[in-house]
N, C-alpha and C positions, 0 to 999 in steps of 0.2 A: 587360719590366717592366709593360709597359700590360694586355696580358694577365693580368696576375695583381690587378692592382686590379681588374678588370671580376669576376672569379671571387670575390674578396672581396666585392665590394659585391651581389652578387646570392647568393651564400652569406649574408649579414648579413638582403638582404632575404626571405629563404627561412626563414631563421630567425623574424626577427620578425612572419612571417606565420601561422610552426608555435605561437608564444609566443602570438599574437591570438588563434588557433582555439583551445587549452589553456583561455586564461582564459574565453572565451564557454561554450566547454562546463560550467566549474566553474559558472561565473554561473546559465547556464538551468538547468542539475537540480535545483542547491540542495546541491550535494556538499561537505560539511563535514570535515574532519581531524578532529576529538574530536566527539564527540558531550555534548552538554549536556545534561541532562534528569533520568528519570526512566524506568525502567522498571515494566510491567506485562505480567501475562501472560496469556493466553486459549485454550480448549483448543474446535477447531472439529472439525464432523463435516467440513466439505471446505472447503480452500482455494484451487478451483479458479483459477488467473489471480493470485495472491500470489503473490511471492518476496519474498528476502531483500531490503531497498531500496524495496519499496513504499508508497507512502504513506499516511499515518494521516489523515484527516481530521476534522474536525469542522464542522459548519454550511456546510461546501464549502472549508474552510480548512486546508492543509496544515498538524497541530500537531505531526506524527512521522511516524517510520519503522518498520516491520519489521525486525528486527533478527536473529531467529532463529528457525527454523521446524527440527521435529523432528516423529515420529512416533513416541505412545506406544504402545508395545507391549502394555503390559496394557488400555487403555482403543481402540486403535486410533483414535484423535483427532489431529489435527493441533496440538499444542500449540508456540503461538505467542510470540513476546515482542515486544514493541514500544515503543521508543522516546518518551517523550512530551516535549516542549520544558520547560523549565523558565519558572513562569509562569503556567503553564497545568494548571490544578486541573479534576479530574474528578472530579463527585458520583457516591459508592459504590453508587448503585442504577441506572449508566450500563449503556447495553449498545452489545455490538461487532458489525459487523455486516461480512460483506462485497459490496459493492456495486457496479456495477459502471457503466460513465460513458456505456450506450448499448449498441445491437447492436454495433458496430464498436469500441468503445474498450473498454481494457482495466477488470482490475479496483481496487478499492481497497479500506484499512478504514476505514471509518467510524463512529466514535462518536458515539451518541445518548446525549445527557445526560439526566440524572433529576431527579430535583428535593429530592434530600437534602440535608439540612445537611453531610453529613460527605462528605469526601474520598478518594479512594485516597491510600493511601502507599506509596513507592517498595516495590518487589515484589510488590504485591498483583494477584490476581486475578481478571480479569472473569466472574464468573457466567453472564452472561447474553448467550450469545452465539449466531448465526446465520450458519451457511454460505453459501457460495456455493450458486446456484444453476443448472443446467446447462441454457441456452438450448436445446443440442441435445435433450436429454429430453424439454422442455416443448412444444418444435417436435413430436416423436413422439405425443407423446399429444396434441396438437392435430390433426396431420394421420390418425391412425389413430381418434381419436374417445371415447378410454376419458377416463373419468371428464364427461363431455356428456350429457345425456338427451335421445339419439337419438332412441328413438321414440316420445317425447311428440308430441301434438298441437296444434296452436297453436288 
């Protein structure tokens, strides 16, 4: 008998241990059941370091998510959707960028806002947009020297 209260009460706290790590994990990501908001959409030449789930920011501030990522076949573009908070209005001459948080940290998108009167409305989309940009590339042409005027003289 004693035996089996010991197996319960460490089963209970085994449990309410697995319960603690669950909710901290929902806590820190920001992981939501429905999503509230507003979508738009944006069609990029690369979306290198985006998945589905990444975050949208604005001014440094988490205001969405990544929602859907697809690649058009007649345009070869990565055309994107993204979740935007509800609340949270975007002047129609914004552009979307993707960004990334340093050599070592991943990437993000980022909206720069414009300075229009007018707003996006739910499915509209962003114009004006810019890719990721491939650190390994620009490391290439750094260290091989193309596009530098080598043999200028100082």
């Amino acid at each position: 008998m004693n035996h089996s209260t010991t197996e319960v009460i460490v089963g209970g706290a085994v449990l309410a241990a697995a319960l603690a790590f669950g909710f901290y994990a929902v806590q820190s990501t920001g992981f939501t059941v429905r999503d509230s908001g507003y979508a738009l959409t944006a069609s990029f030449r690369s979306i290198e370091g985006i998945g589905v789930g990444s975050d949208v920011r604005l001014a440094g501030v988490k205001v969405g998510t990544v929602t859907a990522i697809d690649l058009n076949p007649q345009t070869f573009r990565a055309d994107t959707t993204v979740m935007i908070r509800d609340g949270i209005e975007i002047p129609d001459d914004s552009a979307i960028v993707i960004a990334s948080e340093g050599l070592l940290g991943g990437n993000f998108v980022e909206i720069s806002p414009g300075g229009s009167p007018f707003n996006y409305a739910p499915g509209d989309e962003i114009a004006d947009t810019q890719g990721a940009v491939s650190l390994v590339s620009l490391l290439l042409k750094f260290v091989s020297g193309s596009g530098s005027d080598t043999g200028a003289s100082q």
